[in-house]
N, C-alpha and C positions, 0 to 999 in steps of 0.2 A: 305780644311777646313771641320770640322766635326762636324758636326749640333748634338747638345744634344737634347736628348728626353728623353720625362719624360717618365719611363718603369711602372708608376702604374697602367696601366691597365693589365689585365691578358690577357692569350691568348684568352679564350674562349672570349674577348671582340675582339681581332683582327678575329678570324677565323668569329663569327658572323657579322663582318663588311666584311671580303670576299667573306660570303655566300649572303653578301646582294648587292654585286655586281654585282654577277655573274647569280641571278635573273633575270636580267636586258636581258641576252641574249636572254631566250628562249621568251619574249615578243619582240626582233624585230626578231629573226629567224622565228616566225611564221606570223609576218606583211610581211618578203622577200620572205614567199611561199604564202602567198595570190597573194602580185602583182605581183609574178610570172605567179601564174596562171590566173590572170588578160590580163597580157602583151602577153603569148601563146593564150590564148580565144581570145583576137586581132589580133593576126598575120590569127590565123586559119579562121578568117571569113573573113578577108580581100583574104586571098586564095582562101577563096571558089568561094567567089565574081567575082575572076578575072579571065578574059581571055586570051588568047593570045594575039589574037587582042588589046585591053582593054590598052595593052601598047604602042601602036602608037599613041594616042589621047591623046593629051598635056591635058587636065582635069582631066582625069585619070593617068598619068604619074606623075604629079605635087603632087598632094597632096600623093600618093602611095610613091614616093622620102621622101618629108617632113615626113609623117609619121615612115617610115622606119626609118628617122636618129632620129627621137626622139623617138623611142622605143628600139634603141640600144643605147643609151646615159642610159635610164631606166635601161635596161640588164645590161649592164656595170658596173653600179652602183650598184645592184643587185647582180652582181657573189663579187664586192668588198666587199660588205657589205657581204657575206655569206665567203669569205676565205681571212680576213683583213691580213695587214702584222705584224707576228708573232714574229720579231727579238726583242731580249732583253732579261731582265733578265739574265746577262750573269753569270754564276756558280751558277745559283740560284738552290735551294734543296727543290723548292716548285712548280715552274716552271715546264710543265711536259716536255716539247721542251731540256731544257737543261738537265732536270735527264734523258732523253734519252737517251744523249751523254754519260751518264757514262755506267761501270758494275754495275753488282744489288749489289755485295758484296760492292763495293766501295760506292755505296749511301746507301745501311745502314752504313756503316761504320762513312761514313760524317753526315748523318743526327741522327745517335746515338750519336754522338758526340756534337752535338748543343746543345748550354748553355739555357736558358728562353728566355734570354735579346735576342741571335743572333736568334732563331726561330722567337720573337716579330719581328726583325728588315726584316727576310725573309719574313714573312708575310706582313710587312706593303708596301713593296716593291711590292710585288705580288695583294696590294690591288690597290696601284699608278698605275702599269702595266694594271692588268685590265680596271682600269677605262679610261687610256687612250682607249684601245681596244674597249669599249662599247661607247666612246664619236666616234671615225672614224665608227661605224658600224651605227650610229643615223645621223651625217653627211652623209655619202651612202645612208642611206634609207631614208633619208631627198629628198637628191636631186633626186633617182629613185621615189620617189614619184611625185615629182613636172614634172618632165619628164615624169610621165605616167598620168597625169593629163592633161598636154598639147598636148600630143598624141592624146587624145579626138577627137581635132577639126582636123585634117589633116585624121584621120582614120575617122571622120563621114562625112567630106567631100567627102572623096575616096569613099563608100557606098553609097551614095548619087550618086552620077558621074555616077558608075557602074550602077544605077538602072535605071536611067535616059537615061543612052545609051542604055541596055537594054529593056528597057520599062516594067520591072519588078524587082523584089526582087531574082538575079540569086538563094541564097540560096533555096529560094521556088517555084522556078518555074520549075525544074526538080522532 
C-alpha cells in the first residue's frame, strides 16, 4: 500500500527539517564524552586507592564488584550510544552507508536523475531514519546516565573501605 503525501512543501523545507535533526547529535555526543570522562575519573581513583591486599577483605571486595558491574553497564551504554546501529535506508541516495556501496559515476548518475517529488520522498526518509537514530542514542545515554549515577554509592563506598583500612586517604598519603 502506498501512503499519498501531499508534496507542497519544498525541499528547502525537508532538507531544513533534516538539518534540524541532525543538531540533536552533537548535544548528546558531547553529554557521552563528559560521562565518559566522568566514568574513567572513577575507575582511575578507584585504582589509585587500591591495593593488593585491599582484595582479600570482603568490604573492599564487595562494593569494588558492585561498583565495577555498574560502571560497565554505563560503558556499555556509552560505546552504544556513540556507534548506534546503522542498518537501513536500503538504496537510499541520501544515506551516506548506502551511497557507499555504489561507484561515484553510478550516484551521480542515480542522484541526477531524481525527479523533486522522489528527492522530497529520499529526504523524508532519511529525516524518519535519523530520527529513529537520535531517539536509540537518548535511550543509551538515558540509561549510561542512570548507571553512572548509581555508581556513586558502591565507588563512594569502596573509597571509604580503602581509607578506613588504611587509616588514611591512600591517594594523599604517598
Amino acid at each position: 500500500m502506498t501512503v499519498k503525501r501531499s508534496t507542497n512543501l519544498s525541499v528547502e523545507h525537508y532538507q531544513h527539517q533534516l538539518d534540524h535533526v541532525h543538531h540533536f547529535f552533537p548535544r548528546i555526543d558531547s553529554k557521552v564524552t563528559a560521562l565518559f570522562a566522568v566514568a574513567s575519573g572513577q575507575i582511575a581513583v578507584a585504582a589509585i586507592n587500591l591495593s593488593a591486599n585491599d582484595l582479600t577483605r570482603w568490604w573492599i571486595s564487595i562494593p569494588l564488584v558492585v561498583f565495577l558491574a555498574v560502571i560497565c553497564v554505563s560503558l556499555g551504554n556509552l560505546y552504544r550510544c556513540a556507534y548506534p546501529h546503522l542498518t537501513g535506508g536500503n538504496a537510499s541516495l541520501i544515506y551516506f552507508g548506502e551511497i557507499a556501496k555504489l561507484r561515484e559515476s553510478e550516484f551521480i548518475g542515480k542522484f541526477d536523475a531524481l525527479t523533486e517529488d522522489e528527492l522530497k520522498t529520499e529526504l523524508a526518509a532519511q529525516i524518519w531514519r535519523n530520527s529513529e537514530i537520535v531517539n536509540m542514542k537518548y535511550r543509551y545515554l538515558r540509561y549510561s546516565t542512570i548507571a553512572a549515577m548509581l555508581s556513586l554509592v558502591p565507588w563512594a563506598a569502596l573509597l571509604i573501605a580503602t581509607s578506613l583500612s588504611h587509616g588514611a586517604l591512600p591517594a594523599f598519603s604517598k
